[in-house]
C-alpha beads as a LAMMPS data file, in Angstrom:
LAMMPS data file: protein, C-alpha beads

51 atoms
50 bonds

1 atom types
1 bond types

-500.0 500.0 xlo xhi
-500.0 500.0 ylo yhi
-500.0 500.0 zlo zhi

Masses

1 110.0

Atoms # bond

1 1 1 355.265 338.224 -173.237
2 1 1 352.595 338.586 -176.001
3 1 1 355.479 340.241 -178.104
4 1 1 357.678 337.893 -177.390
5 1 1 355.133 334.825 -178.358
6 1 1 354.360 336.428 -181.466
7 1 1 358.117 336.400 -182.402
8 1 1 358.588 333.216 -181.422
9 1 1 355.443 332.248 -183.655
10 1 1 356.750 333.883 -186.800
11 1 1 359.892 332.579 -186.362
12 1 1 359.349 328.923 -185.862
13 1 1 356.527 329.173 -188.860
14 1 1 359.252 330.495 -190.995
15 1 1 362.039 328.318 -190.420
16 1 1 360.009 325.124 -189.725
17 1 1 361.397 324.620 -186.112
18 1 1 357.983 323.456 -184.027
19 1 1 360.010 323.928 -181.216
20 1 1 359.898 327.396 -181.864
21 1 1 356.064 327.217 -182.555
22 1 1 354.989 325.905 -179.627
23 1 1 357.052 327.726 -177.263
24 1 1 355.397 331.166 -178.526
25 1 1 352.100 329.485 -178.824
26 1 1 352.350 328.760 -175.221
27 1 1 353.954 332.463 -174.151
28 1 1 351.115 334.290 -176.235
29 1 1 348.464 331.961 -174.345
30 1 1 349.977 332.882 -171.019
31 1 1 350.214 336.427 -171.955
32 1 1 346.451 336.838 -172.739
33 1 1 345.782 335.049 -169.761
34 1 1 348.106 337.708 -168.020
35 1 1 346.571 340.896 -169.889
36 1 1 342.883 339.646 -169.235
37 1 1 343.608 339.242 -165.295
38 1 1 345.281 342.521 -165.293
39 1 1 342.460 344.594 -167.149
40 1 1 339.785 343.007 -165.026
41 1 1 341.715 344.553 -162.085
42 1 1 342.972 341.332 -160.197
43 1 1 346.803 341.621 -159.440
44 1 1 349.172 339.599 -161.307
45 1 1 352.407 338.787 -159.276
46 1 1 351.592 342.020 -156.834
47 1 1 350.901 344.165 -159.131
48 1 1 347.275 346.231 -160.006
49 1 1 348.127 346.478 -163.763
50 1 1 349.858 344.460 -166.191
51 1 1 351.173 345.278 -169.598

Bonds

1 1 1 2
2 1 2 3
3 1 3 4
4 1 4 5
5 1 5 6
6 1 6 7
7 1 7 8
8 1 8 9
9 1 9 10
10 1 10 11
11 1 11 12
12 1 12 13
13 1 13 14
14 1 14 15
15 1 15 16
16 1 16 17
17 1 17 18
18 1 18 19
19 1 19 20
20 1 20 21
21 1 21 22
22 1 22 23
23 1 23 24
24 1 24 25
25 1 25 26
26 1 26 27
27 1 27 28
28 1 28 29
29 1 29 30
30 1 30 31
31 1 31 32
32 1 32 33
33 1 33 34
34 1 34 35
35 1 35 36
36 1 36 37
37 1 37 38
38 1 38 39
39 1 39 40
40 1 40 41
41 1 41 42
42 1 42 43
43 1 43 44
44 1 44 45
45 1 45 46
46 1 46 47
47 1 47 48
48 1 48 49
49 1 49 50
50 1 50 51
C-alpha cells in the first residue's frame, strides 16, 4: 500500500492530476498506519505481521 501511495504521489505530482495526489496521499497515510500497528505486534485484519 505504501508502494502503491508513493506511485500514486509521483504520478499525480508529475502530471498535475490532484486526483492522483490525494488518493496516494491517503494510501501512504493508511499504510503507515498499517506498518506501525503491525510492528508494534497488534494484528491487522487477522494477521500478527504486516508488510
Amino acid at each position: 500500500m505504501l508502494v502503491l501511495g508513493i506511485i500514486l504521489l509521483v504520478v499525480g505530482f508529475v502530471t498535475g492530476i490532484s486526483i492522483l495526489w490525494t488518493i496516494g496521499l491517503i494510501l501512504v497515510i493508511i499504510g503507515l498506519v498499517l506498518w506501525i500497528l503491525g510492528t508494534a505486534g497488534h494484528a491487522v485484519g487477522g494477521r500478527r505481521h504486516y508488510w
